[in-house]
N, C-alpha and C positions, 0 to 999 in steps of 0.2 A: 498284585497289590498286597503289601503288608499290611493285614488287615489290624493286626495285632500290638504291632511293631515287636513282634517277637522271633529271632529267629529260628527257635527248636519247631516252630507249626509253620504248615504249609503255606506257600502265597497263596492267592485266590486269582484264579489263572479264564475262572469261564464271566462272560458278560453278565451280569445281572442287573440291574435298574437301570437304565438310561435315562439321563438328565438332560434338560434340556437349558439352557442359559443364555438370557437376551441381555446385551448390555446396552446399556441406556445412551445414547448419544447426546455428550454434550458438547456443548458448541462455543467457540472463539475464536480470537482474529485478533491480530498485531499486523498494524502499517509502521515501519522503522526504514533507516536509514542504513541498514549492516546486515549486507548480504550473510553474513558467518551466524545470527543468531535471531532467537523472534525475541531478547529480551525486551523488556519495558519500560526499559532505562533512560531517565528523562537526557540525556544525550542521544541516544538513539533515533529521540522523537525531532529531532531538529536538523535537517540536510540545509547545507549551507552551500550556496554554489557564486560562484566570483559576478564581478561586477560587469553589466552589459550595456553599448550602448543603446542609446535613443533609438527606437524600431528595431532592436537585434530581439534575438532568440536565448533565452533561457533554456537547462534542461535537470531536472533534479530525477534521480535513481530512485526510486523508492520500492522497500519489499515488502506483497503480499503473503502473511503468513496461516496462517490455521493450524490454531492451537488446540482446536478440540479433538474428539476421538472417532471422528468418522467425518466422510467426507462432506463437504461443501462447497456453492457456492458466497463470494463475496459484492455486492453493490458497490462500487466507486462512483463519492460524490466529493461534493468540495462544500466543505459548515463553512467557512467563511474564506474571500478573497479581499484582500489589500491592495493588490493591482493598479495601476492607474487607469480611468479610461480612455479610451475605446484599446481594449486590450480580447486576447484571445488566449483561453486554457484548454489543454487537453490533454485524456489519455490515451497513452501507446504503447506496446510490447515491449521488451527489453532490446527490440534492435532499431527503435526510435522511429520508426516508419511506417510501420502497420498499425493503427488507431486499437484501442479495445472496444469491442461492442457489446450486444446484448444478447446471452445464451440463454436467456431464460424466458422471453418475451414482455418483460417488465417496463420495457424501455430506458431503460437504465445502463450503463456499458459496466462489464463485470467481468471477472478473472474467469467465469468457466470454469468446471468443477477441480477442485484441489482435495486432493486427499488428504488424510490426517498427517500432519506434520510436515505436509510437502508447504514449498513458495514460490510463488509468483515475481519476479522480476520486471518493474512495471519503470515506465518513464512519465514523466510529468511535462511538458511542456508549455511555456509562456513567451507570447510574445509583448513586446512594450506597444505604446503606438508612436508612431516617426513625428509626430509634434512635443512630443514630452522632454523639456531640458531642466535638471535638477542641478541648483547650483550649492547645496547643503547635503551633505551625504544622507538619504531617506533607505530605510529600508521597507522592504515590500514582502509581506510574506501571503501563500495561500496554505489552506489548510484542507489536505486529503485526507477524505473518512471511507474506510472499508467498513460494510455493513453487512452482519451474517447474515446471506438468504433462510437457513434452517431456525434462525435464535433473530429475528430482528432486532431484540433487544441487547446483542453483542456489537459491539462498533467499537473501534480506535480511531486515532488522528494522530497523522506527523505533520510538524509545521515545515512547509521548504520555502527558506527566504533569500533573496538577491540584493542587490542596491542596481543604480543606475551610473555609468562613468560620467563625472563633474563634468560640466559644459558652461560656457559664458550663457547666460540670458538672451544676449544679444547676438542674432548672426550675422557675421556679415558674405556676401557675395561681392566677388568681382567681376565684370559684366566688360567683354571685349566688345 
């Protein structure tokens, strides 16, 4: 160590005071739509996925991120859904199959610890229900909220919305 910043005197070569240094963890969380970044960019906050019919299956991509400086878990919950009813929402892993659950005993389904800066690759799934026919293009959005287990007071929200494919009112059946 140049104790000096002077080079004609010797470095300082033997250990002397040891310091000790705790850095303070702080905490946060981006749910977005882009895999490449955790920005906050009200594009971001918005996955848009095409139009499904009556009874089908929605699927929006949405990414877990943590933003803070040490690891954490995150809560997945939904502030608000638009859905129609009798409808059904869920979370699943990025390979759309395996459900998220709860690693922390909270009862709550959650991403499981992530480290600073790492992200979760998370699926949203919605189904309509098979009575519902929209003859005016409606949109329908739910709103995922990741919630810092270490900082509860850190949360985000991406909105992910769909429509339903135009259908007559009226069905009709032909009957042999």
């Amino acid at each position: 160590y140049d104790h000096d910043n002077d080079t004609g005197t010797a470095n300082l070569t033997d250990n002397s005071n040891t310091a000790i240094l705790n850095v303070k963890s702080l905490y946060g969380v981006e749910i977005n739509g882009i895999a490449a970044s955790a920005s906050a960019a009200l594009v971001d906050n918005l996955v848009v996925a095409p139009a499904v019919s009556s009874g089908g299956e929605v699927s929006f991509r949405n990414y877990v991120w943590n933003t803070g400086n040490s690891e954490d878990r995150f809560n997945l919950t939904f502030t608000s859904d638009g859905f129609p009813a009798p409808h059904q929402i869920e979370f699943y892993r990025a390979d759309s199959v395996t459900p998220l659950l709860d690693s922390n005993g909270d009862g709550i389904p959650d991403t499981g610890i992530l480290q600073a800066g790492q992200k979760l690759d998370i699926v949203v799934k919605a189904r309509f229900p098979t009575t519902l026919a929209d003859t005016v293009t409606t949109n329908y959005s739910v709103f995922p909220q990741a919630q810092s287990i270490g900082d509860s007071t850190k949360t985000n929200t991406v909105e992910d919305r769909t429509s339903l494919i135009l259908t007559n009112n009226a069905r009709l059946v032909d009957l042999l």
